[in-house]
Residue, then its C-alpha position, 0 to 999 in steps of 0.5 A: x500500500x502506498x498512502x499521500x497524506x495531506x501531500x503539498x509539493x513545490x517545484x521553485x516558486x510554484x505549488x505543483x500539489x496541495x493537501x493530497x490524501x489518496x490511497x493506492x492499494x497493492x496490485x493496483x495498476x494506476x495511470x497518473x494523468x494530467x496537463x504537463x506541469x501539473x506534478x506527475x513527475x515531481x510526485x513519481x521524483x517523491x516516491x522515490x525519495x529525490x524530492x522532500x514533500x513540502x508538507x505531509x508525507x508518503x506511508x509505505x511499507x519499510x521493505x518495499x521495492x521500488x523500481x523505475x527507468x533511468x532518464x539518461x545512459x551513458x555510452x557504456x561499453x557492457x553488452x545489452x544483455x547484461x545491462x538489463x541483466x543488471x536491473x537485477x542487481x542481486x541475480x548479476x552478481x551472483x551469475x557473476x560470482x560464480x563465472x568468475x569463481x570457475x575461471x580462476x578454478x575456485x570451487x569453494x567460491x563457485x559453491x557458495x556462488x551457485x548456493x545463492x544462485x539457488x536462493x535467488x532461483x536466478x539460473x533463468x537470469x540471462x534467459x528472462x533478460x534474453x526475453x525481455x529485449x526480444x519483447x522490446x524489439x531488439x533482434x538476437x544479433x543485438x543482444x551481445x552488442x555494446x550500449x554504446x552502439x544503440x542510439x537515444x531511442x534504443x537505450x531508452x529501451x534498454x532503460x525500461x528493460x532494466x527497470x521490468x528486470x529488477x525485482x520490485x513491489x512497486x513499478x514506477x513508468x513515466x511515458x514508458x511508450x515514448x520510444x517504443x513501436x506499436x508491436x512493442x507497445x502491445x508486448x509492454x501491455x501484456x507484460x504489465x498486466x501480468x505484473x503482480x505489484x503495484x503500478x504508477x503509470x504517467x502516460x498520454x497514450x489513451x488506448x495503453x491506460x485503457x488496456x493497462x490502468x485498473x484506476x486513475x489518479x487525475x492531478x488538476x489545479x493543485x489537487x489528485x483525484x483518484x477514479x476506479x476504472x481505465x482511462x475510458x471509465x475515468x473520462x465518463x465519470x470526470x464527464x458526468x462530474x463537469x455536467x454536474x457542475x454545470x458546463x456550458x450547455x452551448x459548448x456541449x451541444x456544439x461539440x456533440x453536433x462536431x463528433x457526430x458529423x465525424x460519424x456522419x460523415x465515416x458511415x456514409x463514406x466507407x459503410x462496408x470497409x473494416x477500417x472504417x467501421x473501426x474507427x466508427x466505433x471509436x468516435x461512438x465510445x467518445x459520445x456522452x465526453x463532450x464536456x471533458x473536451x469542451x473543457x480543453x484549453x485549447x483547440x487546433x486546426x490544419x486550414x483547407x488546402x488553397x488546391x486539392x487536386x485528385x492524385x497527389x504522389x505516387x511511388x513505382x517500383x521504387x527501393x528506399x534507403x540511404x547512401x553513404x552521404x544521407x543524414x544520419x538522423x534516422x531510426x530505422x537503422x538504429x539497430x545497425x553500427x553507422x558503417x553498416x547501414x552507409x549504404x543500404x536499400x531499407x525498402x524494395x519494389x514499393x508500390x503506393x499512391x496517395x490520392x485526396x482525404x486519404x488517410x493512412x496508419x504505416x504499421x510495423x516495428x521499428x527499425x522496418x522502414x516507417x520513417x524511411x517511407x515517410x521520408x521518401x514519400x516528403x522527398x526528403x531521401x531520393x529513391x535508390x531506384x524507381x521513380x517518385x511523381x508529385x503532383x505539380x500542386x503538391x503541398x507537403x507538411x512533414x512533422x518527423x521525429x526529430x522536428x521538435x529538436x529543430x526548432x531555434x534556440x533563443x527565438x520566440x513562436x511569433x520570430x519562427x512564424x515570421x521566418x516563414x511568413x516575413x510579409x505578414x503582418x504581426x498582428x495576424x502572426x499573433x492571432x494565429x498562433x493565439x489559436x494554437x494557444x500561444x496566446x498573449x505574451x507567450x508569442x514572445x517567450x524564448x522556445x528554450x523555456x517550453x515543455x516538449x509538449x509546447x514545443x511540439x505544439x508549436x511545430x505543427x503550428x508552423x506546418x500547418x500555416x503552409x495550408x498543405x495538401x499533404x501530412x506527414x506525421x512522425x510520432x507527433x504525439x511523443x510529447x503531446x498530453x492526452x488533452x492536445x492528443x485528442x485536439x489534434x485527432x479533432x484537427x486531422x479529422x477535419x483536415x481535407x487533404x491525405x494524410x500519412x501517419x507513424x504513431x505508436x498511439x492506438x487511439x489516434x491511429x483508429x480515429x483519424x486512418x482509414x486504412x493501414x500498410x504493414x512496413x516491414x521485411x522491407x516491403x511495403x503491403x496493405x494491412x487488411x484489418x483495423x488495429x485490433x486484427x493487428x494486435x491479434x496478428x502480433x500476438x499469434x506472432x509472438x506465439x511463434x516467435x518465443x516458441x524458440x529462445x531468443x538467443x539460439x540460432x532459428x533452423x531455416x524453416x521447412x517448408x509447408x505443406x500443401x493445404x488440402x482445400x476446405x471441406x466445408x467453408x461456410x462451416x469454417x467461417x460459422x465457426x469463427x463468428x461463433x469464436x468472435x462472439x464468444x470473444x466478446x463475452x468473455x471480454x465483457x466479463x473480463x472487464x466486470x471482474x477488473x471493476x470489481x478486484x479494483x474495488x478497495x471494498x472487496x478487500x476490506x470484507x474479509x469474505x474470500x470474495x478477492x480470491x474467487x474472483x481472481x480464480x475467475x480472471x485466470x479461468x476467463x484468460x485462459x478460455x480466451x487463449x484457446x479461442x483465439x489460437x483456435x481463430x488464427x488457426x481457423x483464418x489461416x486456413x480460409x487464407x491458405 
């Protein structure tokens, strides 16, 4: 149990947090959510004992563990294996000891040595370490390579791996998605959710709280509110609460008539495609929020196009990649030494066309070419072969991964907006970025003070003043809250022209594409499903994948035998539905026994009520396993 008792918390002159009381019980799993600034890390900085509360104080037990991920790593020259091998910080040294005892022929110490090793019960140490890289995406050939050798992004993983590797009773993550793929999202989901202690989670991604978050503690205006439920739940009960207190009806009504003309608009369009009838129902689940969004600080918006014609660019027979003298500054390589990847084809034979108010997700792990594609398809990297033709009216807005570090040190948002627009007035200068909440004198402020969520804010401010045709997002969102998450889902549905998406937030993905292409095996294919076929998809995968370690050599495999054809397809496919259905069931309550193991009266009974429960939650997941190995061996065979 972890207990905030009249917390207050200051960072300089400023109160972060005030007379906080709050409970958090053992084995919850808790999204801290909130505007940035609002304290989320500056309470994650109290648990851990870096910063003294300025009144009250923490109650937790004497002998609990606490684990979280480091901001920085050094260029450290241990393999990566053993980094995150070393979040067990016990374990290594005793794999270490007893190594080190056998060289040197010491018996007496290697004895004592594997005598811990049994205490620990760390023989399996390396493998779970093996398995935790291979979740997070890190190739086998990686494991052994030096830190030093991964860029940024890639360390950050090796950060989170060290921190879901040491033994602990409380697991503290603070935007652990940020330098993830959607493959490795996924992975993480599952892993937490499996995880048996308590679980403070600050994170903007809305689907990843959904799926993980069994309560929320909301920080807003000085004060912590703690809600039962995932992010969903909260929104809907924050909602009902703000009607309570009497949101302007105007503004209600007005957002609720914009959300259905979204639905409106999607049904008509693309009645029958699967994609579309996805993102369909995520709009519908934001029905009855409208006041949670009418509360927003701000909205944003991507003006019309001043020309729109039909086809905008395409690609033919064309190989992506990067000569000796690109710019190293992407991430599909990252993986790769520098020398390696001078000169290589990332991508072959790509065939993709982008005509108006298209709007496509690119799916695929990192280090597969996303960021490549997207930087072809912007013209920023030449085609190693083939050939790219825009249209001659092209417009092209382009947010890469590395645009919020591109921005100039020293300068203002009104002196960056007049670089691109030196003969518009400033008054106009101000009432546009005024729209992007860069209201008064924050138009004049340095950049340098800015959080990474203003300053992301602000860069797409600048691309979208060019009215493009055309988006290219790349991770948009790492620094965005949820709150400027949402608005920017709002701007790009209403955005007339295509758009081309990387993002690792589900939740953006499903409301704002229309269709999906799988990048990866350096091909670029249509994806035919929505998010959830995917993440089934990834999970049949993973089935197969661990089914063999991560760190022995995979035998070449044989080759597949002729399937025989379907006997009976109308049978097969009556099955599946039955499967789909049942699917559903079991999600539903699924999700009746999380509400009510979240509940702390449960635990406070003392009737057993807990354990059956609990019971059931295992009984459920598991009938869910083998109905759905039982879809994906049943559509392999309808696609065989």
């Amino acid at each position: 149990m972890i207990a905030f008792r009249n917390l207050s918390l200051r960072r300089g002159e400023r109160t972060l947090l005030r007379n906080v009381d709050a409970t958090l019980h053992a084995g919850w799993r808790v999204g801290v959510v909130g505007r940035n600034g609002c304290g989320k890390s500056s309470l994650f900085a109290s648990l851990l004992g870096e910063l003294e509360p300025d009144a009250g104080e923490i109650e937790r037990p004497r002998a609990q563990r606490f684990a979280s991920v480091a901001q920085e790593t050094p260029g450290l020259p241990d393999h990566a294996i053993d980094f995150v091998l070393g979040g067990d910080e016990l374990s290594a040294a005793a794999l270490r000891d007893a190594a080190e005892a056998e060289a040197r022929d010491d018996h007496d110490a290697a004895a004592a040595a594997h005598h811990r090793i049994d205490e620990l019960g760390a023989y399996d140490a390396r493998a779970r370490a093996g398995r935790l890289l291979h979740g997070l995406g890190f190739k086998a050939a990686t494991h052994e390579r030096p830190v030093a050798d991964f860029s940024g992004g890639w360390r950050a993983r090796l950060n989170l791996g060290r921190a879901l590797m040491a033994p602990s009773d409380a697991l503290l993550l603070d935007e652990p998605t940020n330098h993830l793929d959607l493959d490795a999202v996924v992975w993480l989901e599952e892993w937490l959710r499996r995880y048996d202690g308590t679980l403070l989670l600050i994170s903007h991604d809305r689907e990843f709280l959904d799926n993980v978050a069994t309560h929320i503690l909301h920080l807003a205006d000085g004060t912590a509110r703690l809600y039962t439920g995932n992010y969903a739940q909260f929104e809907r009960q924050r909602a009902e609460m703000l009607r309570q207190q009497q949101i302007q009806h105007e503004r209600e009504q007005a957002e609720r008539a914009h959300l259905q003309s979204f639905i409106d608009r999607f049904k008509a369009k693309a009645s029958k495609a699967r994609q579309a009838q996805s993102r369909v129902k995520r709009l519908e689940k934001l029905k009855g929020t409208e006041a949670v969004r009418a509360d927003r600080p701000f909205q944003c918006e991507f003006a019309a196009p001043a020309r729109l014609p039909t086809s905008l660019l395409g690609l033919r027979d064309l190989d992506a990649g990067y000569t000796a003298d690109a710019p190293d500054d992407h991430d599909d390589g990252a993986a790769l030494p520098h020398e390696q990847r001078a000169r290589t084809v990332v991508l072959r034979d790509v065939r993709f066309g982008l005509e108006a108010g298209e709007r496509i997700g690119l799916l695929g792990p990192n280090g597969e070419g996303k960021s490549t594609l997207v930087k072809t398809i912007a013209g920023a990297l030449a085609p190693l072969a083939g050939e790219r033709s825009a249209h001659k009216d092209l417009v092209i807005g382009y947010f890469a991964q590395h645009t919020v570090d591109q921005l100039k040190s020293g300068r203002s948002p009104i002196a960056h907006l007049a670089d691109i627009a030196p003969r518009t007035s400033e008054q106009e200068l101000r009432n546009y970025l005024g729209r992007w909440n860069f209201v008064g004198d924050r138009a004049f402020e340095n950049v340098d003070g800015f959080s990474g969520g203003e300053r992301a804010r602000l860069a797409l401010a600048l691309i979208a003043w060019s009215k493009p045709n055309l988006l290219l997002l790349d991770e948009p969102t790492n620094h965005l809250d949820l709150e400027m998450r949402e608005a920017l889902a709002e701007a790009l549905n209403d955005f007339d022209g295509a758009l081309v998406l990387v993002s690792h937030d589900r939740n953006l993905l499903g409301l704002v594409c229309d269709a999906f292409w799988r990048v990866a095996d350096g091909e670029v294919a249509p994806f035919d499903g929505d998010l959830d076929d995917y993440a089934r998809w990834l999970r049949g995968r993973r089935t197969l994948d661990t089914a063999v370690s991560p760190q022995m050599p995979v035998a070449p495999a044989p080759k597949p035998a002729p399937r025989k054809p379907i006997a009976d397809e109308r049978a097969v496919r009556k099955r599946i539905a039955t499967i789909e259905a049942a699917l559903e069931k079991h999600a539903a309550e699924k999700a009746k026994v999380e509400q009510a193991l979240a509940d702390p009266a449960l635990y406070a009974s003392g009737h057993g009520r807990a354990g059956e429960l609990a019971q059931r939650q295992r009984e459920i997941a598991a009938a869910a396993d083998a109905l759905e190995a039982e879809w994906l061996e049943l559509q392999g065979r309808l696609e065989g």
